[in-house]
Steps between C-alpha positions, in 0.01 A plus 500: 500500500210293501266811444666717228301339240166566600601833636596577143260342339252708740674846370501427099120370532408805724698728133754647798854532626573598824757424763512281772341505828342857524466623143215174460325642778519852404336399138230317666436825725459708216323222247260458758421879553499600141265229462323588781459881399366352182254288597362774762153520560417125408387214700447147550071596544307201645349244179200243520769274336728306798839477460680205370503248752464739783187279613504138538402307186280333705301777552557743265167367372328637796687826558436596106139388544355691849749763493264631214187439726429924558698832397629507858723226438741341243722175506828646629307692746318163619863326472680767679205436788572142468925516531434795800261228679697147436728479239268319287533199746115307525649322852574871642337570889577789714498526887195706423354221358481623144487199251583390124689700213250819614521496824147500614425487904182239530273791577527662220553193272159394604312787354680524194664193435402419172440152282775643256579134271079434560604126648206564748744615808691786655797419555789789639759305478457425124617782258201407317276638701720740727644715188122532348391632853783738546359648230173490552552661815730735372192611237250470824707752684507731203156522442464570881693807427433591160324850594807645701723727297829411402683207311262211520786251558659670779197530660431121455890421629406738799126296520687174551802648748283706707085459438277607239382730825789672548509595128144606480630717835793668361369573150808311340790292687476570834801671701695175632802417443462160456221528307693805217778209503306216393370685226822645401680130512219299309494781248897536457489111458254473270770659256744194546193269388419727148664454193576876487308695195792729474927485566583488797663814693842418630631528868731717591668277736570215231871662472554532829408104513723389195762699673471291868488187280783572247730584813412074624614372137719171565372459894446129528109387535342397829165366503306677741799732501384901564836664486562487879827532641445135682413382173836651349282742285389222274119494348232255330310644178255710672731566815717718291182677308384617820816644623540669211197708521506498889803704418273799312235482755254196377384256687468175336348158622731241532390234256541533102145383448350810726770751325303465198238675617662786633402711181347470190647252179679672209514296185834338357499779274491770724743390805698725610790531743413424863244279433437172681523198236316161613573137399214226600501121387080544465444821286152499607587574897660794633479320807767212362753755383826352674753757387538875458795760330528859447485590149802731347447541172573326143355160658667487799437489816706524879416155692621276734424168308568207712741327772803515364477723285590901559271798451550590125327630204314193283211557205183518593371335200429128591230288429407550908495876458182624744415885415609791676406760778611879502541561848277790632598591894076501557480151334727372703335685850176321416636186476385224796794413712261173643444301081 
């Protein structure tokens, strides 16, 4: 009984009445369709203008600043580069000895480290510095490459995967596998960095999702919980978010804070069913959100709250409300699996 308020609440704000159980789910299959026949054709096109709080406050500064250094680059293109390489964490070192929030390996640090903050040092494990240089040596590469056909930032993303050479070579990105991937991943995620231009397509799995999570409704919260039969099928927040569109075929990463950048940001205006709704206690970090839902409809979403509490439908309108991601299945693909 405890959730036939909101539930009804949820149906009179949505202007609908349907049945129970799979009459809600059949609405949001065909609400999401209709909208998504409508809306055919648009996109969520890349933007010189980052998305809210998808970049550190600390150094959205920077990003805004060098991501505008040449036409091959852009801020979310530099961020995307900097979430793929650390996460946007300074302290960051790899086995391959890569260093700092860019991931430079000394060798190549030393030739084009940079004196980004002009305190009379290069330093790569300040951001300082080691954001200015990733793109400065994002430009460098470019201009390497500028006279081979083809998109100019692909072939710069290819430059700094596989060799300005091995551009120059193949006339364009060069046939590995690795290399078409990088590209394809830094390119997909600068999309989840832009404040999109334009509304947002829809996915067609989001009512497949809201279906898996509707069918959890009043299954008691587990932290760490990911719907395991040891775990008696109970979930956290982002466990159950990534069930539910594990269930229709998408892959996302565990954490709420790295679900946000599985696709690109519709505005509060323009959410739509399926979509991923974010909650953060420092609106200026995606990388503090602490809590994530499944948005329904009429300002509701699907979540599983807290301990103690029961996955249920609550508002999403709260003074800690985040943003939003529309789940794309390639956004999601090109996320890291090692932030």
């Amino acid at each position: 009984m405890g959730e036939s308020w909101p539930m009804r609440k949820l149906w009179v704000g949505a202007g609908v009445a349907v049945a129970l159980g799979m009459g809600f789910v059949m609405l949001l299959v065909v609400g999401v369709y209709v909208i998504a026949g409508n809306l055919a054709g648009g996109s969520g096109g890349g933007s010189k203008k980052l998305a809210k709080g998808s970049v550190p406050a600390a150094y959205q500064p920077l990003v805004q600043k060098w991501g505008n250094l040449c036409p091959a680059i852009n801020p979310a293109l530099l961020a995307a580069q900097l979430y793929q390489e650390s996460g946007f964490n300074p302290r960051a070192q790899s086995h391959a000895a890569a260093q700092g929030i860019a991931q430079f390996i000394p060798g190549t640090w030393a030739t084009h480290g940079i004196d980004g903050d002009g305190d009379g040092d290069r330093d790569v494990w300040d951001p300082k510095d080691a954001i200015p240089s990733a793109a400065s040596y994002d430009c460098s590469l470019a201009s390497y490459v500028k006279d081979v056909p083809g998109n100019p930032t692909e072939n710069m993303l290819a430059s700094y995967n596989a060799g300005a050479y091995a551009v120059i070579k193949y006339q364009g990105v060069p046939p590995y596998k690795e290399t078409q991937n990088y590209v394809k991943v830094i390119t997909t995620l600068e999309k989840s960095f832009a404040a999109p231009e334009t509304r947002v397509d829809p996915s067609e799995q989001a009512a497949g999702a809201i279906a898996y999570a509707q069918e959890k409704l009043g299954t008691p919260y587990l932290w760490g919980g990911n719907g395991t039969a040891d775990q008696g099928g109970r979930f956290d927040c982002s466990g159950l978010t990534k069930a539910a569109y594990e269930s229709v075929g998408i892959e996302l990463p565990r954490v709420a804070n790295d679900q946000y950048n599985a696709g690109p940001h519709p505005g509060r205006d323009e959410l739509l069913p399926g979509d991923l709704v974010f909650f953060s206690d420092d609106l200026t970090n995606s990388r503090a959100i602490r809590h994530v839902g499944m948005y329904v409809g009429g300002g509701y979403m699907i979540n599983a709250p807290r301990p103690g509490a029961v996955i249920r439908f609550d508002p999403i309108d709260t003074p800690d409300y985040f943003g939003a991601t529309r789940v794309t299945e390639d956004g999601a693909k090109a996320l890291p699996t090692t932030v």
